[in-house]
N, CA, C and O atoms as CSV, one atom per row, in Angstrom:
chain,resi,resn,atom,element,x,y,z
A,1,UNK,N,N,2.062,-21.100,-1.507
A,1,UNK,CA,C,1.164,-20.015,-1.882
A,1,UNK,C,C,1.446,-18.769,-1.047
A,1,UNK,O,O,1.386,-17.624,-1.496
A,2,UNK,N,N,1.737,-19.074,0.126
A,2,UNK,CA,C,1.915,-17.940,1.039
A,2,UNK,C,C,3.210,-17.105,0.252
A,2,UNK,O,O,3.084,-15.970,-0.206
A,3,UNK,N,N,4.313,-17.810,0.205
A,3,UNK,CA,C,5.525,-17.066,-0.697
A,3,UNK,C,C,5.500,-16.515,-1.331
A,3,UNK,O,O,6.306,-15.590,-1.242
A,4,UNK,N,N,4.422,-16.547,-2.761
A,4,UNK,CA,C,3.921,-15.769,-3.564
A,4,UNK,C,C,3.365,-14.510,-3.301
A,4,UNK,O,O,3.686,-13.433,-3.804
A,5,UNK,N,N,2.276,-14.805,-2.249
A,5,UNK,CA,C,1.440,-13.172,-2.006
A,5,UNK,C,C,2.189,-12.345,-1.155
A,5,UNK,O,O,1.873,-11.186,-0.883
A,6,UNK,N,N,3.640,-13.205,-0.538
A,6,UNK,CA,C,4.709,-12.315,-0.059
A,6,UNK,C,C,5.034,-11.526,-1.375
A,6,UNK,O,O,4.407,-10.593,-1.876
A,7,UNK,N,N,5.913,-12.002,-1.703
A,7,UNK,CA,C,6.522,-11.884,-3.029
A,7,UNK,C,C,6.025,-10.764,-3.864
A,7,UNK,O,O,6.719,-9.848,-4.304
A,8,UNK,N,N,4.403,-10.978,-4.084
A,8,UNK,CA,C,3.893,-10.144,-4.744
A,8,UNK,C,C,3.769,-8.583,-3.935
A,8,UNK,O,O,3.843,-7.455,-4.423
A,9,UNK,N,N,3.572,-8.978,-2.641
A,9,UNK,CA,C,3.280,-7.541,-1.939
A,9,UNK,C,C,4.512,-6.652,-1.988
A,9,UNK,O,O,4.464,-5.429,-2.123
A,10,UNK,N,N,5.797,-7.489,-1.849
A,10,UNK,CA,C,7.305,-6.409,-1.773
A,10,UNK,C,C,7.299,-6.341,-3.276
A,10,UNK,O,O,8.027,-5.416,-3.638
A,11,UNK,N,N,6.948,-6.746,-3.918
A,11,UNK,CA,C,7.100,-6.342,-5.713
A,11,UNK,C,C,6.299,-5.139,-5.658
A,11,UNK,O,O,6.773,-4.111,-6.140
A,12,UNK,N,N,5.018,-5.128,-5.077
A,12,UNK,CA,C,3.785,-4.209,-5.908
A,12,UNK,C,C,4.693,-2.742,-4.879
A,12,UNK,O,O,5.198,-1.737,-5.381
A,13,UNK,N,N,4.643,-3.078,-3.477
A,13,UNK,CA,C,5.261,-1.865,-2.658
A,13,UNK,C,C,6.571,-1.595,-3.017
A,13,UNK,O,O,6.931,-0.661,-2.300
A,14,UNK,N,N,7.713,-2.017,-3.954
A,14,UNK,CA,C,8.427,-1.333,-4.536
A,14,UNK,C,C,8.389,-0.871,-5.717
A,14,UNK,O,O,9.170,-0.009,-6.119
A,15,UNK,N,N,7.296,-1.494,-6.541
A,15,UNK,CA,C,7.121,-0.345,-7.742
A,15,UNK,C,C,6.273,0.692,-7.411
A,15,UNK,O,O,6.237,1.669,-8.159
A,16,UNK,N,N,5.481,0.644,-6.271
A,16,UNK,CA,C,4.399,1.902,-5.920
A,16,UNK,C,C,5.779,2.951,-5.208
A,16,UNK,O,O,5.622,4.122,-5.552
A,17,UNK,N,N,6.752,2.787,-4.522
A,17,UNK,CA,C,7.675,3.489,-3.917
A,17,UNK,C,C,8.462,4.220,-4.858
A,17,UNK,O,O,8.980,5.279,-4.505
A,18,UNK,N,N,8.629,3.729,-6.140
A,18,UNK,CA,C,9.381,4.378,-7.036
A,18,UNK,C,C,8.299,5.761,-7.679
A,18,UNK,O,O,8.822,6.593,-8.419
A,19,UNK,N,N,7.292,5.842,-7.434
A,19,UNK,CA,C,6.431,6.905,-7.597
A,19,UNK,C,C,7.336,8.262,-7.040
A,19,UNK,O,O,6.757,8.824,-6.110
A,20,UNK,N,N,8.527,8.839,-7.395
A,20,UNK,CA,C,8.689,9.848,-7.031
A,20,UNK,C,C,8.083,11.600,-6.967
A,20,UNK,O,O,8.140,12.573,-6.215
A,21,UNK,N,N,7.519,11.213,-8.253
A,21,UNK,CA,C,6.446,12.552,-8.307
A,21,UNK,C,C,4.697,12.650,-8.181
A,21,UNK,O,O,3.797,12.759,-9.015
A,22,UNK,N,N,4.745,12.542,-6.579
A,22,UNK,CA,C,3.824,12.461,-5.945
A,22,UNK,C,C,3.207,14.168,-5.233
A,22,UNK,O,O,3.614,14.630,-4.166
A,23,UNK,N,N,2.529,14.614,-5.833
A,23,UNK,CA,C,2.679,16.526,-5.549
A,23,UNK,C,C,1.377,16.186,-3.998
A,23,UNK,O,O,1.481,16.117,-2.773
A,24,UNK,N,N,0.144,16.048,-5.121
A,24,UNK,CA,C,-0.660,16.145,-4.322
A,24,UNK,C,C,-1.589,14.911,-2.979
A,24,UNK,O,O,-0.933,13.883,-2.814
A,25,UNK,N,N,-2.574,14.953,-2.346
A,25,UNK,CA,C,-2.447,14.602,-1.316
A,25,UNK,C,C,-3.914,13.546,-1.512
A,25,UNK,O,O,-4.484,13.066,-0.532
A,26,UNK,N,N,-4.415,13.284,-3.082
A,26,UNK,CA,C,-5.092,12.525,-2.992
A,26,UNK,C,C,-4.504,11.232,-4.280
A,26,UNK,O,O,-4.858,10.150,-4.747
A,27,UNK,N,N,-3.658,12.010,-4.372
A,27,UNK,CA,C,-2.583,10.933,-5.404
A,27,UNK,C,C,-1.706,9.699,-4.166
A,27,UNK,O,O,-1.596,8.473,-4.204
A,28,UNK,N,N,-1.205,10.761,-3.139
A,28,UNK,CA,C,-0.284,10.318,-1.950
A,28,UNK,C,C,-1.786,9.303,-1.216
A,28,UNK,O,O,-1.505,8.319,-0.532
A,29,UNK,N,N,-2.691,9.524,-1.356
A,29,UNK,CA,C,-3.949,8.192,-0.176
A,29,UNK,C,C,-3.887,7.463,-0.949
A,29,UNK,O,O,-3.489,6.425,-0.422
A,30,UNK,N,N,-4.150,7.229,-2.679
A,30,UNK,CA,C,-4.412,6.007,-3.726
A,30,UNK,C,C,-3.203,5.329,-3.370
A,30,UNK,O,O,-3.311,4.296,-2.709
A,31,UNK,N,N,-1.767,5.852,-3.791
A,31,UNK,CA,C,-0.639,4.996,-3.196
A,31,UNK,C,C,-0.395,4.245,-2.405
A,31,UNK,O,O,-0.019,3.081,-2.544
A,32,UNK,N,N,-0.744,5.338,-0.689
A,32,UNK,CA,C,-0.931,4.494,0.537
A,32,UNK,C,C,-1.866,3.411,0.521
A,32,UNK,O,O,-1.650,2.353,1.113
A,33,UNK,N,N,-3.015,3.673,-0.215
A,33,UNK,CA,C,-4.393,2.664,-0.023
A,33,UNK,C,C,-4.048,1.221,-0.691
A,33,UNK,O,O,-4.616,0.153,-0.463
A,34,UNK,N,N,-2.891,1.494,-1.638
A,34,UNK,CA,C,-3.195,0.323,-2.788
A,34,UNK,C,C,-1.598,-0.210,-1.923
A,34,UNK,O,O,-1.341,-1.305,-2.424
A,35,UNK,N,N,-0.769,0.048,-1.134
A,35,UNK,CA,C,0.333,-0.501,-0.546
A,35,UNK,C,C,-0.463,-0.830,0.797
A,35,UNK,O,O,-0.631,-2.049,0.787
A,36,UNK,N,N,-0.886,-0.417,1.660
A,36,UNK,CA,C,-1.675,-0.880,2.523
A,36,UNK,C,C,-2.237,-2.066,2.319
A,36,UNK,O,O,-1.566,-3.054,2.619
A,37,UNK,N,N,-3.884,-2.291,1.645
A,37,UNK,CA,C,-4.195,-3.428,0.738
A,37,UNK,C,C,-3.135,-4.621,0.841
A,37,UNK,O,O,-3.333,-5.728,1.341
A,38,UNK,N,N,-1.937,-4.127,0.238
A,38,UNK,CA,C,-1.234,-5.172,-0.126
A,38,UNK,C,C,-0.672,-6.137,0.967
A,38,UNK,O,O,-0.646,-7.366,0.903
A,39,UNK,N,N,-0.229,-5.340,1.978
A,39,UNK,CA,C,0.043,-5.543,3.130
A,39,UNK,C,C,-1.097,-5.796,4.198
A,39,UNK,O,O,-0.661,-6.303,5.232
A,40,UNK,N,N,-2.533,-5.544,4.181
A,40,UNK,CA,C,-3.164,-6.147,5.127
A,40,UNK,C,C,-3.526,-7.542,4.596
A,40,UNK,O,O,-3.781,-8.496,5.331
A,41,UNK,N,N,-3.525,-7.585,2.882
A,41,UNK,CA,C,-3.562,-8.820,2.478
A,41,UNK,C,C,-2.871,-10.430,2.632
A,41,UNK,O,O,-3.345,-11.558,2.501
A,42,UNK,N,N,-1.652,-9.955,2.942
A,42,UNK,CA,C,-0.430,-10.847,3.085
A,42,UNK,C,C,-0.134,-10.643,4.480
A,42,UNK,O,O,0.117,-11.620,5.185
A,43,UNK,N,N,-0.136,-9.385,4.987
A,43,UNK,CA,C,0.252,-9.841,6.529
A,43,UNK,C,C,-0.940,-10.102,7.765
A,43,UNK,O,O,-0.733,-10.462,8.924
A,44,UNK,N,N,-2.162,-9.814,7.144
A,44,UNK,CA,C,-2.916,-9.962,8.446
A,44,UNK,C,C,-4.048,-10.643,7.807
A,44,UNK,O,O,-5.192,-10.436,8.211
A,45,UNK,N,N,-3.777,-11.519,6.741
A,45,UNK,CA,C,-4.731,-12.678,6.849
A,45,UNK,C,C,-5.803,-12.132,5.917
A,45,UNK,O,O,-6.860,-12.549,6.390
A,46,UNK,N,N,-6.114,-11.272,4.625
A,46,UNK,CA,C,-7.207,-11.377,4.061
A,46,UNK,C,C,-7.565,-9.794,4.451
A,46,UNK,O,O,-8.222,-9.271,3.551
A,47,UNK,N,N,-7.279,-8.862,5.631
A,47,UNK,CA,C,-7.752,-7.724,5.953
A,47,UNK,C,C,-7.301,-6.261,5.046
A,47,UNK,O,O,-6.740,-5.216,5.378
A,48,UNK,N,N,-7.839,-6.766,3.796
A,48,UNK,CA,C,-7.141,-5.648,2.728
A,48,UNK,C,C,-7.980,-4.464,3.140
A,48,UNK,O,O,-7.514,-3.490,2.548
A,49,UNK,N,N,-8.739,-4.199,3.691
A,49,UNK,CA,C,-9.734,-3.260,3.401
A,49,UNK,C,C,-9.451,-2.500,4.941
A,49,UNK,O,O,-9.469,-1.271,5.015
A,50,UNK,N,N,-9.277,-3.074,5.750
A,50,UNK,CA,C,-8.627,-2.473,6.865
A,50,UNK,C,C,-7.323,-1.719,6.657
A,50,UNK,O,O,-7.042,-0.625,7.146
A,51,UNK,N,N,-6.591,-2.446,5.881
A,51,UNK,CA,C,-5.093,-1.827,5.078
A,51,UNK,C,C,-5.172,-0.895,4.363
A,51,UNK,O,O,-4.168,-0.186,4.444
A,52,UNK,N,N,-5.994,-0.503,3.597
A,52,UNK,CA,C,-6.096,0.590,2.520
A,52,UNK,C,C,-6.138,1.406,3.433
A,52,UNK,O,O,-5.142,2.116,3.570
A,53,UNK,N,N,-7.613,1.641,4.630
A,53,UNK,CA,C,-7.610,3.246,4.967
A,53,UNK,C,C,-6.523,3.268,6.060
A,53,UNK,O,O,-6.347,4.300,6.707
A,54,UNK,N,N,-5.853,2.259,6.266
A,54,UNK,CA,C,-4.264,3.249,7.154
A,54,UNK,C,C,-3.448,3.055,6.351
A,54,UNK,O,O,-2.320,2.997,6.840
A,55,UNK,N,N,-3.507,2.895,5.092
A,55,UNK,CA,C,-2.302,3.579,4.465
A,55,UNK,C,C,-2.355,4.765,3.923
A,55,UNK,O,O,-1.502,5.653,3.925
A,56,UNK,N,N,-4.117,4.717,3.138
A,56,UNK,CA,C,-4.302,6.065,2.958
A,56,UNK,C,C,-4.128,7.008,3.957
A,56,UNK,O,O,-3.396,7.954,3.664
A,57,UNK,N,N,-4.784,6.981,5.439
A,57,UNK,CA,C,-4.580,7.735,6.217
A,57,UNK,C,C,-3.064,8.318,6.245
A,57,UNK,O,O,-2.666,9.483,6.264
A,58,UNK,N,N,-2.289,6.948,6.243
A,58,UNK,CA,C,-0.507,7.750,6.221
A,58,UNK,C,C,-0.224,8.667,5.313
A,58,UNK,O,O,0.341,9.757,5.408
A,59,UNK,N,N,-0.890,7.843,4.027
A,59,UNK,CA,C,-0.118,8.964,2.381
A,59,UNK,C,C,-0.868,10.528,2.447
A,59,UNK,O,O,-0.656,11.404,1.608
A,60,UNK,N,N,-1.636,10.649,3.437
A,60,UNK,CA,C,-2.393,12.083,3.579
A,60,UNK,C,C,-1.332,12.421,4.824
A,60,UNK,O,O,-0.501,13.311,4.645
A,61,UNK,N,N,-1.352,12.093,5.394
A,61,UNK,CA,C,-0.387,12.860,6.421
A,61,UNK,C,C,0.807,13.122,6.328
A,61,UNK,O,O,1.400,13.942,7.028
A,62,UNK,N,N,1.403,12.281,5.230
A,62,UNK,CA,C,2.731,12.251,5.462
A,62,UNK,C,C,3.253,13.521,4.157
A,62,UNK,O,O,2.533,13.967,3.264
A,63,UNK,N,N,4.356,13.784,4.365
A,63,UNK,CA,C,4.352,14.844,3.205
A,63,UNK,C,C,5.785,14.558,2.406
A,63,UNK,O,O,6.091,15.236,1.425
């Protein structure tokens, strides 16, 4: 089971990465939030919600 929600997280974070036309900066937090998620889900045990706002935080900062 664990393999899977690997699996699924590098699937979902490379189709969210192919998002090349990303202008604005609340399009860039939904991205970060929903790749975050994915990754606090699978790597830290269930903490999706901790994951969203630092990814969002990144997809706002980052340009």
């Amino acid at each position: 089971m664990r393999r899977f929600l690997t699996l699924t997280a590098v699937v979902s974070i490379t189709g969210l990465a192919a998002c090349g036309d990303v202008d604005n900066g609340l399009q860039r937090a939904a991205i970060g939030g929903a790749i975050g998620c994915a990754a606090g889900e699978v790597l830290a045990d269930g903490r999706c919600v901790e994951g969203a706002v630092v990814g969002a935080g990144v997809g706002v900062i980052t340009n």
